[in-house]
C-alpha positions in Angstrom: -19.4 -53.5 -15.2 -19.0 -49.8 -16.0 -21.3 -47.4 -13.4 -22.8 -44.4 -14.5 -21.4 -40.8 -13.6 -20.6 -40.2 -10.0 -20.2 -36.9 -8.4 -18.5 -36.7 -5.5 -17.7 -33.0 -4.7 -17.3 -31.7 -7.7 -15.6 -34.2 -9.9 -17.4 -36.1 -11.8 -16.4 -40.0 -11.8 -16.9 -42.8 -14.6 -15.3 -45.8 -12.6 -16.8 -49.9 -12.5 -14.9 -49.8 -9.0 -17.8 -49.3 -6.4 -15.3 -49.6 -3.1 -13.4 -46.8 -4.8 -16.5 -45.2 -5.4 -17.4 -45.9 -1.6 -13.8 -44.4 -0.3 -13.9 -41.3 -2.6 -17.5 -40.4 -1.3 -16.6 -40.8 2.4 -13.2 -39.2 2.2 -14.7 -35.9 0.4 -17.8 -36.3 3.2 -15.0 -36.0 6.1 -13.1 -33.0 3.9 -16.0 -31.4 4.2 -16.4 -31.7 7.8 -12.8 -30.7 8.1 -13.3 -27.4 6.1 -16.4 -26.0 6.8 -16.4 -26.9 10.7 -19.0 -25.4 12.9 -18.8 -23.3 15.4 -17.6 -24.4 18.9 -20.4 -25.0 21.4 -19.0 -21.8 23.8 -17.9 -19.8 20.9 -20.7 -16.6 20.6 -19.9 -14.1 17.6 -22.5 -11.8 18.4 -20.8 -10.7 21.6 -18.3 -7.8 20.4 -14.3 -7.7 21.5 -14.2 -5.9 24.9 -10.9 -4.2 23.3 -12.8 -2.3 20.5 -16.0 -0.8 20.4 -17.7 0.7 17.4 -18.6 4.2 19.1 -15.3 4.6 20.9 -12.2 6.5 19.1 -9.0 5.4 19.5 -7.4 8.9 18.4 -9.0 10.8 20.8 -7.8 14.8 20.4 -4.2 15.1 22.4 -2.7 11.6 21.6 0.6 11.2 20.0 0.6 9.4 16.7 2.4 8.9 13.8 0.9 9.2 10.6 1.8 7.9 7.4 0.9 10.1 4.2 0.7 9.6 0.0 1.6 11.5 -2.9 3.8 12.7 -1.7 4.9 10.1 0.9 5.6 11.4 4.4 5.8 10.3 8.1 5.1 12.8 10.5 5.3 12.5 14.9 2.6 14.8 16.7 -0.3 15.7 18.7 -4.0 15.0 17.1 -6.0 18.0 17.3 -8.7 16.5 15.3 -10.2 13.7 13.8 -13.0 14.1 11.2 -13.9 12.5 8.2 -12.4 14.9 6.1 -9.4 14.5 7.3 -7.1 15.1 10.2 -5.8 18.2 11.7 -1.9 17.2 13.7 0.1 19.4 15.6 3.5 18.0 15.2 6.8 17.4 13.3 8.3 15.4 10.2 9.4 12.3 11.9 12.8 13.0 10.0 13.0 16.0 12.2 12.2 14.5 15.3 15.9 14.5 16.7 16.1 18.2 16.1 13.3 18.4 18.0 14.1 16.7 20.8 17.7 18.8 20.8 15.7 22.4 20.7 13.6 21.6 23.3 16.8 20.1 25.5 18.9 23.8 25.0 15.2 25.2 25.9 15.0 26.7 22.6 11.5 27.7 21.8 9.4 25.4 20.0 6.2 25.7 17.8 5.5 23.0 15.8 3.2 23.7 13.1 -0.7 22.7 13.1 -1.1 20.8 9.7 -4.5 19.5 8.7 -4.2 16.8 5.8 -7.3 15.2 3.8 -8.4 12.0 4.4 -7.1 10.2 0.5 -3.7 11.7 1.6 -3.8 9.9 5.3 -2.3 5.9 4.7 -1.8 5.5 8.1 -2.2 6.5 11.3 -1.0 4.4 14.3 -0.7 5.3 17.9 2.8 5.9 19.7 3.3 3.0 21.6 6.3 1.2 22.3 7.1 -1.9 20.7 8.5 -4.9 23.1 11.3 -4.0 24.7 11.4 -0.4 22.1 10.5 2.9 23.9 8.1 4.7 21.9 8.9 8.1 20.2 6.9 9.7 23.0 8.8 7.9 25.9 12.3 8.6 24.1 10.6 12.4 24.4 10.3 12.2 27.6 13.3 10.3 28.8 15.5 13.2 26.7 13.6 16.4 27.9 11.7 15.5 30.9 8.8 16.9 29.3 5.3 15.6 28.6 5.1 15.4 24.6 1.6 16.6 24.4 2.2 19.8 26.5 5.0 21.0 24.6 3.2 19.9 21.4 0.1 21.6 22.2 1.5 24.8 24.0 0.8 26.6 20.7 -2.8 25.8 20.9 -3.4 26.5 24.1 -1.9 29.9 23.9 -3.7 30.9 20.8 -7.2 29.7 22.2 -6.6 31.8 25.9 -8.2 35.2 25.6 -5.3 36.7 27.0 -2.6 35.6 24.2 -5.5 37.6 22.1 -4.5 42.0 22.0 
């Protein structure tokens, strides 16, 4: 005896079989439950991540990034001067040129990298300097090399320029 259409998900079934029928509508029932499971009973989504809050920025003037630009593409290593939504202003150095860098400042060569300020549809990436497992970060390599703080010899220029006595 032929049944009418079943649907079961949403497949539509012409079968006489009704314990096929049965199986087909239980197993896609308990697929169902399997895909779409609820929340856990201590789980609470509206409490935000302790880690990141909406208010707070993570690129703070004076921390050490590397940025990642487009058209053309670049990487640069520096200091943020500022972050704003038109873009971002850096005080640092191609990351190509990062080596000469560190060897000018080792000699005691005097050093002013340039302040660069690059729109926001330029910027692909920016990502703080932090080390990576068991890899020192640029900034620590800086350090370990010079035995200078990045961000004072990165922001030296500034800090001349906005004293009123570097001013005649």
């Amino acid at each position: 005896m032929n049944c009418a259409p079943f649907r079961a998900g949403t497949a539509w079934l012409d079968t006489g079989n009704h314990f096929w029928l049965h199986k087909l509508e239980v197993y896609t029932r308990g697929l169902a439950n399997r895909v779409a499971k609820p929340p856990f009973r201590g789980e609470n989504r509206v409490v935000p991540d302790p880690r990141y809050s909406p208010g707070k920025n993570p690129f703070p003037p004076g921390s050490i990034v590397i940025v990642t630009l487009a058209n053309p593409r670049e990487k640069l290593w520096g200091a943020v001067v500022a972050l704003l939504p038109e873009g971002l202003s850096l005080c640092g150095v191609e990351l190509a040129s990062f080596d000469d860098l560190l060897s000018m400042v080792k000699e005691g060569e005097s050093v002013s990298p340039g302040v660069i300020f690059f729109p926001m549809h330029r910027i692909e990436r920016i990502e703080l300097d932090l080390p990576d497992g068991n890899l020192p970060s640029l900034s620590q390599r800086f350090t370990s090399k010079t035995g200078l703080d990045p961000v004072s010899v990165l922001t030296r220029s500034l800090s001349a320029q906005a004293s009123p006595e570097a001013q005649p």
